[in-house]
C-alpha positions as CSV (number, residue, x, y, z in Angstrom):
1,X,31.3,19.9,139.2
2,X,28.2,18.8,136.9
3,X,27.3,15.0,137.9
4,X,28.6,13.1,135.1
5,X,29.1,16.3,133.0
6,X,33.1,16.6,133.1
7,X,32.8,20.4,133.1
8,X,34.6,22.1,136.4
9,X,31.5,25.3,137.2
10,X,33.4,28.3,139.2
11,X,31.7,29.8,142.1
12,X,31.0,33.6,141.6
13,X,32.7,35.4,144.3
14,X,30.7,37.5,147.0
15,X,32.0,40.8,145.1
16,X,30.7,39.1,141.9
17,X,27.4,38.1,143.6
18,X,26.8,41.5,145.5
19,X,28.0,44.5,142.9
20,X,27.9,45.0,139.4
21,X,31.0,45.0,136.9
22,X,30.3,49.4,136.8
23,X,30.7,49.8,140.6
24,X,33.9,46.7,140.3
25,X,35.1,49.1,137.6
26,X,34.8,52.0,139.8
27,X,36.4,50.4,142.4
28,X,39.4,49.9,140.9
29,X,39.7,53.7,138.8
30,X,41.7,55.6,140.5
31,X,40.2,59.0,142.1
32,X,40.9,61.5,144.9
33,X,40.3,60.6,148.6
34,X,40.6,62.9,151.2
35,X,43.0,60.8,153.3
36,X,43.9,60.9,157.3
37,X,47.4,62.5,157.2
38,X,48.9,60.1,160.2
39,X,48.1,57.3,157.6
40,X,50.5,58.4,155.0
41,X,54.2,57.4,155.9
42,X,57.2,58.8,154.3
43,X,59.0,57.5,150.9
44,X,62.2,55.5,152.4
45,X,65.3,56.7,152.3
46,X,63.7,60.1,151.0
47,X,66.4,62.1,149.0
48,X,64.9,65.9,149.2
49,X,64.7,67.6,152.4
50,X,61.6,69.1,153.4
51,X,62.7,72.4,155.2
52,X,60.5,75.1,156.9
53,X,61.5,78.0,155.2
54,X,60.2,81.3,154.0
55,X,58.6,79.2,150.6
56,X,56.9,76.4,153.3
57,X,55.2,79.2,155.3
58,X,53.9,80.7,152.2
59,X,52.5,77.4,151.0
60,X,51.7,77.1,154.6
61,X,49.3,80.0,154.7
62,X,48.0,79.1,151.2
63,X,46.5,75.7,152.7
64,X,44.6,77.6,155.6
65,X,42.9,79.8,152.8
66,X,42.7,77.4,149.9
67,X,43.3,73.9,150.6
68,X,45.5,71.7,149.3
69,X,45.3,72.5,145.3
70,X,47.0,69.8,143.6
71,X,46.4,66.5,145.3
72,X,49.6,64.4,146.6
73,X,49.8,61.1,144.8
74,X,50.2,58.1,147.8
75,X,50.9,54.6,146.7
76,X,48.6,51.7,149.6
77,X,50.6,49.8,151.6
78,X,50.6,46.0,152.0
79,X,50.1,46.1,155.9
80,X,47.8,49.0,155.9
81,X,48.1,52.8,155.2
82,X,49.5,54.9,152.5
83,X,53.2,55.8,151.9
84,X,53.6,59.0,150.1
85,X,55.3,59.5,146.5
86,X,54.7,63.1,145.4
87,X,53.6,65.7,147.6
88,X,56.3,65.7,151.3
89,X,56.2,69.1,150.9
90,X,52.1,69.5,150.7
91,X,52.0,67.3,153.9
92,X,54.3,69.2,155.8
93,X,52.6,72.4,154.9
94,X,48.8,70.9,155.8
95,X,50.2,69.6,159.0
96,X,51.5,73.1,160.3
97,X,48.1,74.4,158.7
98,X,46.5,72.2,161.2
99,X,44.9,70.6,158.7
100,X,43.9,66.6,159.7
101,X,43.4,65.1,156.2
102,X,44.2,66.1,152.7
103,X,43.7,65.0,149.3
104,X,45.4,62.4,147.5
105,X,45.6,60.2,144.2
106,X,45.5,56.6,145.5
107,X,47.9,54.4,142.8
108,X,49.1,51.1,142.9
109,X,52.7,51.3,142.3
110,X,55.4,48.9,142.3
111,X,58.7,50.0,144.1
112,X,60.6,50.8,141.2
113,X,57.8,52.9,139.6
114,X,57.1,55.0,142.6
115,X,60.7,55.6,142.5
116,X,61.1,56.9,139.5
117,X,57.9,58.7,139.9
118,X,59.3,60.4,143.3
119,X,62.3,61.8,141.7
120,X,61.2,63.0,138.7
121,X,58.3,64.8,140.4
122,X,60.7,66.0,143.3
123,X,63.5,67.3,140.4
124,X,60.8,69.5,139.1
125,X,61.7,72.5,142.0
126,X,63.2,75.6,141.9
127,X,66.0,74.9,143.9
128,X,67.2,71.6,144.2
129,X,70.4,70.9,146.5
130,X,73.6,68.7,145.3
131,X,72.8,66.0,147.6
132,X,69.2,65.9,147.2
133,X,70.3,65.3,142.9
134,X,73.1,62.8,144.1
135,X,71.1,60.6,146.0
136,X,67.9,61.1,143.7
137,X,69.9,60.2,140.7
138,X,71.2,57.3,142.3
139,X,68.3,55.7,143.4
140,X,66.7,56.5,139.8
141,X,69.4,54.9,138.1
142,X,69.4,52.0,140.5
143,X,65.5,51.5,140.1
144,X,66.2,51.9,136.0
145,X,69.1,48.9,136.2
146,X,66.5,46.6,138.1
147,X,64.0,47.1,135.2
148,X,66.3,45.9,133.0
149,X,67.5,49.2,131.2
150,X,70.8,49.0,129.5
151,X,73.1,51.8,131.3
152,X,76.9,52.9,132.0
153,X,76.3,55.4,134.1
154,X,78.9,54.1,137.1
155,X,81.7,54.8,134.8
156,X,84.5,57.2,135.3
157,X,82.6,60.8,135.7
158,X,85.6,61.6,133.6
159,X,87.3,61.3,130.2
160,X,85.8,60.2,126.5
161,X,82.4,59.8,126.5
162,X,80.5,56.5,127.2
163,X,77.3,55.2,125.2
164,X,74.9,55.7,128.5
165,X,71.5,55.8,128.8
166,X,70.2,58.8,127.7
167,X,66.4,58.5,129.1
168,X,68.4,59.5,132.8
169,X,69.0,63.0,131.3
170,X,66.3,62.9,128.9
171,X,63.9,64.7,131.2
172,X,66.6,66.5,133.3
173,X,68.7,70.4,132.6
174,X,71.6,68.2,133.6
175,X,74.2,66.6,130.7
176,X,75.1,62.6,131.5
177,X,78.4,63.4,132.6
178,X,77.0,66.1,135.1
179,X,75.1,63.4,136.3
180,X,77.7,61.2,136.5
181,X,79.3,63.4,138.8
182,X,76.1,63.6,140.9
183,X,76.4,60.3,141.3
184,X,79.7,60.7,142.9
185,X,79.2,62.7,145.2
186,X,77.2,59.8,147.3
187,X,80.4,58.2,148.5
188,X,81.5,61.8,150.5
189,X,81.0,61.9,154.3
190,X,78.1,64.6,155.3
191,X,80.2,66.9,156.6
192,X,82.0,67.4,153.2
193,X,78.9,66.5,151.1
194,X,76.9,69.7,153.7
195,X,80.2,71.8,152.4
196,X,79.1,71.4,148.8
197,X,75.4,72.0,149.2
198,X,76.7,75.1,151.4
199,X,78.6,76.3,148.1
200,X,82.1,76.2,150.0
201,X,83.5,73.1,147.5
202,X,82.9,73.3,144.2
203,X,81.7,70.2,142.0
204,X,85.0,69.3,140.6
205,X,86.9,69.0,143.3
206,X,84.2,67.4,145.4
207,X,84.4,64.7,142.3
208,X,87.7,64.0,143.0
209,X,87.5,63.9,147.1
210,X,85.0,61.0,146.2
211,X,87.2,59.0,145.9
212,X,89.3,59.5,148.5
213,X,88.7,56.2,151.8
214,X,86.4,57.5,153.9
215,X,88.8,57.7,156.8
216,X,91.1,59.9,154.4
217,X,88.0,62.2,153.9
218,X,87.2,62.5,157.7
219,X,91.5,63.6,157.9
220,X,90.8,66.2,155.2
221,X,87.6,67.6,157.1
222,X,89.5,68.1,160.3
223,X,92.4,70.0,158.8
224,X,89.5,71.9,156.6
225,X,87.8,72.6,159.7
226,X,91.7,73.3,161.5
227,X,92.9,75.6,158.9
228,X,89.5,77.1,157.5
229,X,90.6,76.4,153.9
230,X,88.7,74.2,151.5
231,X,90.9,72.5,148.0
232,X,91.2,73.6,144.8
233,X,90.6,71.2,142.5
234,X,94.0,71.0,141.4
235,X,94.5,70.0,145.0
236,X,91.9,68.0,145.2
237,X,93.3,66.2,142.0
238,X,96.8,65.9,143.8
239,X,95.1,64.2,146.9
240,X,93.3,61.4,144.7
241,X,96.7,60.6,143.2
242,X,98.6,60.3,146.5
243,X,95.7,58.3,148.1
244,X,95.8,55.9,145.2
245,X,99.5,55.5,145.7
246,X,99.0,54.8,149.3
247,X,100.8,58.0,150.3
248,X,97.9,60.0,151.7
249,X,98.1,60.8,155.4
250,X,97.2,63.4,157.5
251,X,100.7,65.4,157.3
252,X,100.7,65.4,153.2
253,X,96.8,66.5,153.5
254,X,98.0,69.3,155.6
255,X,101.4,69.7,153.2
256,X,98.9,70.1,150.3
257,X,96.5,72.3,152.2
258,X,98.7,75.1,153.3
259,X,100.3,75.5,149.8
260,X,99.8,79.0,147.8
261,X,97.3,78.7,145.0
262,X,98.5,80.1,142.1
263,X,95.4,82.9,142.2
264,X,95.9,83.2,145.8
265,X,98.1,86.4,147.4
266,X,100.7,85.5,150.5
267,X,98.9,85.0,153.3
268,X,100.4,85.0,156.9
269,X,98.9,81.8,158.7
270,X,98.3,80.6,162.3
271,X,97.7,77.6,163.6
272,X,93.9,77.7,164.8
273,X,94.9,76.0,168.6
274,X,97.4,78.5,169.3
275,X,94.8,80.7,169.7
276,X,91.4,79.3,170.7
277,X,91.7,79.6,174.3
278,X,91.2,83.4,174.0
279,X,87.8,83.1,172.8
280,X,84.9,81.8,173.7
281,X,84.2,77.7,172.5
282,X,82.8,77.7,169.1
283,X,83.8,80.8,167.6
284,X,84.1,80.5,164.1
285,X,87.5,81.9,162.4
286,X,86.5,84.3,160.6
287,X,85.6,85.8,163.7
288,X,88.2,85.3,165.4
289,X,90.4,86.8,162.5
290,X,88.3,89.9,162.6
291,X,88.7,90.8,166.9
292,X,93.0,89.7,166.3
293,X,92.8,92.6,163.3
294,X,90.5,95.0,165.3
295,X,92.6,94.2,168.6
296,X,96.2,94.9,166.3
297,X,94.7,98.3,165.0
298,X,93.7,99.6,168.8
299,X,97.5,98.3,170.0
300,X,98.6,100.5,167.3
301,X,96.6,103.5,167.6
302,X,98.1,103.8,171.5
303,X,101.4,103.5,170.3
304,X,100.5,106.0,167.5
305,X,99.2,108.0,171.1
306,X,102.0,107.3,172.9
307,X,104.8,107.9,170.4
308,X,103.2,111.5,169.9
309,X,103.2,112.0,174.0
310,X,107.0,111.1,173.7
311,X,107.9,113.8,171.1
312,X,106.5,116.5,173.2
């Protein structure tokens, strides 16, 4: 302070005293580094998965040749480090490329932007798995309700439609109620939320199983995995009801299970334990169904060869 002046003088600070406002301004613009891979961490609680397949070996061999083309965009972390937002898949590819660094666009993000960010980047692929829109929705909408958005996406994935927020779907091939349903789909057990992403449930009745107690879903999966069936959605629908009643237990699961669809032809059934200790551990059923039919067709060719021996 000025002796006798009144007026309070701010010291410059040593970036003010050492650089000009152009290089401060520079600074601060965002740009492309080349950045140490083992510096950038994952997004938490990541929603895609990052698979080596056949695409990830061609973009693998594209890196080796080319580089990494489109920068991955990396938000700096408080304690040090960068923690990705767009670009798992470029990583993963200029790692098995044995590349040691690769080119990002440093941003300062705050949580909920770099989530929103992630998704919508992530959504952009050719193939994206039920899960990987479940939990990507979910965590979209979640970072949407903390900014204050109005929404009512958590309603009933069913019914009259609600006023929602349209700016979920807005950007997305999927309706609101498809993405309602998505939504759902986060309160199944893996094993039954892998069957859906494996194509053997089908969206509606995976809905429905939803909202079955995850104890009730873990009985359903073992009599799934018992008599190598999966529900209808009629079923499926019938399972809700008796669960909310109170009624749901593993022998009305089973009950329900082993009925005849109305599309489905008589079927002759076994229980699976009556015969798994003629094969080896693990053998799937539909293996297992096709040595009992190709064992039943060589007993009946020798009778066919015995029966003739008998006639002469």
């Amino acid at each position: 302070m000025a002796k006798g002046s009144g007026i309070s003088m701010k010291l410059p600070s040593v970036d003010n005293l050492f650089t000009t406002q152009e290089q401060r301004d520079e600074e601060r613009r965002e740009k492309v580094r080349d950045i140490d891979i083992t510096e950038i961490s994952d997004f938490p609680n990541h929603p895609f998965k990052v698979k080596t397949d056949e695409k990830m070996l061609e973009m693998v061999d594209s890196i080796k040749e080319y580089g990494v083309l489109i920068p991955a965009l990396v938000r700096p972390k408080p304690e040090g480090g960068y923690e990705m937002v767009a670009g798992h898949r470029r990583k993963m590819a200029s790692e098995l490329a044995g590349k040691e660094d690769m080119p990002c666009l440093v941003r300062n993000l705050t949580d909920d932007e770099a989530v929103l960010i992630m998704v919508d980047s992530n959504l952009q692929r050719e193939v994206v798995l039920p899960s990987e829109k479940a939990f990507a929705y979910k965590m979209k909408l979640d970072a949407m309700k903390r900014q204050g958005r109005r929404n009512d996406l958590t309603s009933v994935p069913m019914g009259p439609k609600f006023r929602s927020n349209v700016e979920l779907a807005k950007n997305s091939e999927d309706s609101i109620t498809q993405i309602k349903r998505y939504i759902r789909l986060t309160e199944l057990i893996l094993p039954i939320l892998n069957m859906v992403d494996e194509g053997k449930i089908a969206m509606r009745p995976a809905v429905e199983l939803s909202y079955l107690p995850k104890k009730q879903q873990e009985q359903l999966f073992d009599t799934m995995e018992m008599e190598d069936c999966t529900p209808s959605h009629a079923q499926a629908i019938k399972m809700r009801q008796f669960s909310e009643k109170g009624t749901l237990n593993p022998d009305v699961i089973l009950s329900i299970m082993t009925e005849e669809k109305p599309n489905q032809a008589e079927q002759f059934k076994m229980p699976k334990k009556r015969i798994e200790k003629y094969f080896p551990k693990g053998t799937p059923s539909k293996e297992m169904e096709k040595t009992i039919i190709r064992a039943l067709e060589l007993l009946r060719k020798r009778e066919q060869i015995r029966d003739r021996g008998d006639g002469r």
